[in-house]
C-alpha positions in Angstrom: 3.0 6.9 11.2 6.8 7.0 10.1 7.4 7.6 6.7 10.8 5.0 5.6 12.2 4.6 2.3 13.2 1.5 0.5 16.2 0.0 -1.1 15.3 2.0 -4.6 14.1 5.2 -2.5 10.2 4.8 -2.4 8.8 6.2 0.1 6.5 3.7 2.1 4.2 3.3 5.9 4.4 -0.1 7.6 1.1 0.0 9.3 1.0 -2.9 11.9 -2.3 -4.9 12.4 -3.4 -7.4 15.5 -1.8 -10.7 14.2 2.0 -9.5 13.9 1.7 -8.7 9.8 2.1 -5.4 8.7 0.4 -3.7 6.0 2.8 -1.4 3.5 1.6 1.4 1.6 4.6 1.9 -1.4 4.3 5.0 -2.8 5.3 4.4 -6.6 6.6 8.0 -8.4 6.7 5.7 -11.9 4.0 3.3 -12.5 2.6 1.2 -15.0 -0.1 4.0 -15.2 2.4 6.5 -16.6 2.1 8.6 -13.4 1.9 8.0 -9.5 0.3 4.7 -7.9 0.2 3.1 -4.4 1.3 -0.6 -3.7 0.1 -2.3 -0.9 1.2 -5.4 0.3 1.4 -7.6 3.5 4.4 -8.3 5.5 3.7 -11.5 6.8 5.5 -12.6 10.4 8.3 -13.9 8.7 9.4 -10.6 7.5 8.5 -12.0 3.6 6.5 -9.2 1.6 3.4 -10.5 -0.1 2.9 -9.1 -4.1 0.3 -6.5 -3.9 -1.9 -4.2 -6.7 -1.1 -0.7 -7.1 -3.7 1.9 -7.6 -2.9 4.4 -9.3 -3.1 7.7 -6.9 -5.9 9.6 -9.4 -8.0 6.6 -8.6 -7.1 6.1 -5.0 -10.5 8.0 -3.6 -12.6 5.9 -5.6 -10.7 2.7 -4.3 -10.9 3.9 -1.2 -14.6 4.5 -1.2 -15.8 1.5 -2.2 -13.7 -0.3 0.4 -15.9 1.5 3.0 -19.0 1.0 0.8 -18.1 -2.7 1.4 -17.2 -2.8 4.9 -20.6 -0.6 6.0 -22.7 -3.3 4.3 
């Protein structure tokens, strides 16, 4: 996976899926949380980027957990 940066320096990984979108994972050094978060949003075909929540990065296994927990059931 190749780490990019954006227009205001965040680092972020386009991660492509089947149908032509891309997934991006926004690293976010400032966030509403008072420390780190990751954004994650869709790029649709077009190239537009779809709003997405961030999670803030002390939080992210738990997240990430129960995203399994759902797709296992």
């Amino acid at each position: 996976m190749k780490i990019e940066t954006d227009s205001v320096s965040q680092k972020y990984i386009d991660v492509p899926m089947d149908n032509g979108e891309k997934i991006r994972v926004t690293l976010i050094e400032h966030s509403w949380t008072s420390g780190p978060a990751i954004r994650i949003q869709v790029r649709d075909v077009g190239g537009h980027l779809r709003q997405g929540p961030e999670i803030p990065a002390a939080d992210i296994g738990k997240v990430v957990g129960a995203v399994v927990e759902l797709v296992r059931r």
